[in-house]
N, C-alpha and C positions, 0 to 999 in steps of 0.2 A: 161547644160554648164554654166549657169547664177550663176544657185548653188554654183557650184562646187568654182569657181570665188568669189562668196561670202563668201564663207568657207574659201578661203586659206586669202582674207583681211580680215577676221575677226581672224584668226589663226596671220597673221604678226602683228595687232594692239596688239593683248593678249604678242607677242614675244617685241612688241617695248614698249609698257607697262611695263612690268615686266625688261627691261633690261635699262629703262628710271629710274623705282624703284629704283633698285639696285645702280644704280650709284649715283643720287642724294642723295639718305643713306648716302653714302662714302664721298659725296662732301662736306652735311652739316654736318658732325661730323668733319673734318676737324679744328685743331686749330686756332685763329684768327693768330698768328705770323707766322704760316708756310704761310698759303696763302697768307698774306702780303710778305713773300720772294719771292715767287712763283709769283706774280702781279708782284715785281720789275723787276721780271727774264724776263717774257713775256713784260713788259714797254718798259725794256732795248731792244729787239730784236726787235718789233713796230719800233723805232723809228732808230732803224741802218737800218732795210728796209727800211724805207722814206729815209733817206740819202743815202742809195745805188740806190733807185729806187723812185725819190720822186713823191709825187701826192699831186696835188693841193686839191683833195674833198675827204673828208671821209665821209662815212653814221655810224654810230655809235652809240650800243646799248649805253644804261644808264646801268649800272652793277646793279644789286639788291641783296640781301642778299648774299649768298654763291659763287653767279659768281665773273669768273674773273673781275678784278676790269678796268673799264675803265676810268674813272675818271682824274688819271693824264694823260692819252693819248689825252684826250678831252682838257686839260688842255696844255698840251705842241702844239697840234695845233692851235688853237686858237692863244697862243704867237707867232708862226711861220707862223702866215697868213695864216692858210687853210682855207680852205672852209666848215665850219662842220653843218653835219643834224643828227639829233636823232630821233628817231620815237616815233610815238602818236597813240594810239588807240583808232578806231573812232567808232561812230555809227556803228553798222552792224559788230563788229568783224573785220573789217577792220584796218590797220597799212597805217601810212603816215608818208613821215619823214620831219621835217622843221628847219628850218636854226635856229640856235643861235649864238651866237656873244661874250656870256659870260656865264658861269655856276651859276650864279643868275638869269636868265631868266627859271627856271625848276620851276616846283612846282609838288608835288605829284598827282597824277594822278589814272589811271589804275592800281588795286590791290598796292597802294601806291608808285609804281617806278614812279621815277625824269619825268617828259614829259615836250614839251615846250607847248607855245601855239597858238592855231592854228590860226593862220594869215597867210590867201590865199596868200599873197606877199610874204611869208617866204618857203611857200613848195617847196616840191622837183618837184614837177611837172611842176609847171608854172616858177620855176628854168632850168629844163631842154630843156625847150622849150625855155626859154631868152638867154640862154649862148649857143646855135648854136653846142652844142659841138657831138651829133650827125650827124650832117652835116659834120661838119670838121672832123671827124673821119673816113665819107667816103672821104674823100678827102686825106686821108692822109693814108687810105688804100690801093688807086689806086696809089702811088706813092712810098710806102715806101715798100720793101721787105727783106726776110731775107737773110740770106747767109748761113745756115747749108744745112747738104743733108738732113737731115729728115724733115725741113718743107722748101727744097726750090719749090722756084715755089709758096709760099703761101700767098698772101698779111698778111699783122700786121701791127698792131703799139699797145703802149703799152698804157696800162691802163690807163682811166682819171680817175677815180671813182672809191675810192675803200672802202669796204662795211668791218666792223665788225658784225660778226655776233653772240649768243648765241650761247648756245646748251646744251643740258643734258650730249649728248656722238655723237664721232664723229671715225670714223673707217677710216683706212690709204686709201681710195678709194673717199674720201671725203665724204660721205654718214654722215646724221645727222642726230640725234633723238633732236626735238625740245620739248617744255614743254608739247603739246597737244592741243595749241589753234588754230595752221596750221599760222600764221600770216606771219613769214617770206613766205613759201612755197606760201600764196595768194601774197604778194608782189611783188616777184619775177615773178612769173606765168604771170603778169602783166607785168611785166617789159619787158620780153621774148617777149612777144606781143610788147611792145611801140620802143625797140631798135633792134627786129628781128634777123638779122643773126649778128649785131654788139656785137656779146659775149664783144671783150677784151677790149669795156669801161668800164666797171666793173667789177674789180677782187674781189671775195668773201673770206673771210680770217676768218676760224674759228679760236675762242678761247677759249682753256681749259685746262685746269688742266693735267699733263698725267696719272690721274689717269682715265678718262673720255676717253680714247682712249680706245678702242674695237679692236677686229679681225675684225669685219664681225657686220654688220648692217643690217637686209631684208628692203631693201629698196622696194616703192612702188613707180609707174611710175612718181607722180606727187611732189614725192620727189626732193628738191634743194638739188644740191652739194656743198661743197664748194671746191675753187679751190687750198684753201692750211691752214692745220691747223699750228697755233703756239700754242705749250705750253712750260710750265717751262722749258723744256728738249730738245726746241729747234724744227724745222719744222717736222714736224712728218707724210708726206707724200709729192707724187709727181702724182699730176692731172693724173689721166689714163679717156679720154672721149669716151670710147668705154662702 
């Protein structure tokens, strides 16, 4: 049975490999002008969801070569007073994310992409322990409910935290193929543990290209989802957590 088990994740890594391949191909050949439209298209929709649904904290990758660019998003919060963290890759292949304040606080880093620097005052950890905002989210769970028939009866409250995340390719069920380092998926894994059954402080929000959308992704157990992709062509899925 052990076998068996090891043959089929070794069969979906060879499927997520080759279809992680084929997409990045497609990405980096990519014009420099088209994808600069394409940035402003996904820019544009970023920041009309803040204004429809605003959030104080973003976690938010640094864009590197061919990804969608995040740069002015980081830029336009920062001017609107958010609360913004980038991630940094530590000792042990481990990812952390820590506060910046301004886009001159990066320096090259990990395989050359923007990171901050790591000052314990600055992370997201000892951040999320000081601002109580787990606490109060149970507090605002037992008080706050909805009104549809499909989640009544369900405590909510809406998102304080919300996460940009990479991706190579991303399939309409939220399902992700990251680069291969596992960094968000250990992140997250983590997270899952520190905020337990508190899913909707952090909504996760893939971004790409639509040429990066799939059918169908073999996802593997310890796969993250994300809760809703944007690309150029607008949301291009609707959360199923089953």
């Amino acid at each position: 049975m052990e076998k068996v088990q090891t043959e089929k994740n070794e069969m979906l890594c060879r499927e997520k490999a080759a279809l992680r391949g084929r997409i990045l191909k497609e990405r980096n050949a990519l014009l420099a002008g088209q994808r600069k439209i394409w940035d402003e298209q996904i820019f544009g929709q970023l920041v009309q969801m803040d204004k429809a649904f605003p959030c104080p904290v973003y976690l938010c990758y640094v864009s590197y070569r061919s990804e969608v660019s995040t740069k002015e998003f980081i830029l336009w919060c920062l001017e609107n007073g958010k609360t913004v963290f980038v991630p940094k890759v530590m000792e042990g292949r481990d990812m952390e994310f820590y506060r910046i304040t301004a886009w001159e606080e990066l320096q090259a880093g990990y395989q050359g992409i923007l990171e901050p620097e790591a000052l314990p005052e600055n992370s997201f950890s000892e951040w999320i322990v000081r601002s109580g905002i787990l606490k109060r989210y149970d507090r605002v769970c037992r008080s706050v409910r909805t009104d549809s028939e499909e989640t009544a009866g369900k405590e909510t409250a809406a998102g304080e935290i919300r996460m940009l995340m990479p991706g190579a390719a991303f399939d309409r069920r939220g399902n992700r193929i990251g680069y291969g380092g596992g960094f968000y998926d250990r992140w997250l894994a983590r997270w899952d543990r520190t905020a337990r059954e508190k899913r909707g402080v952090l909504e996760k929000i893939g971004l790409a290209y639509h040429i990066q959308m799939t059918d169908c992704i073999p996802a593997e157990a310890f796969d993250q989802r994300a809760d809703c992709v944007i690309t150029d062509q607008g949301h291009q899925l609707t959360i199923s957590n089953s």
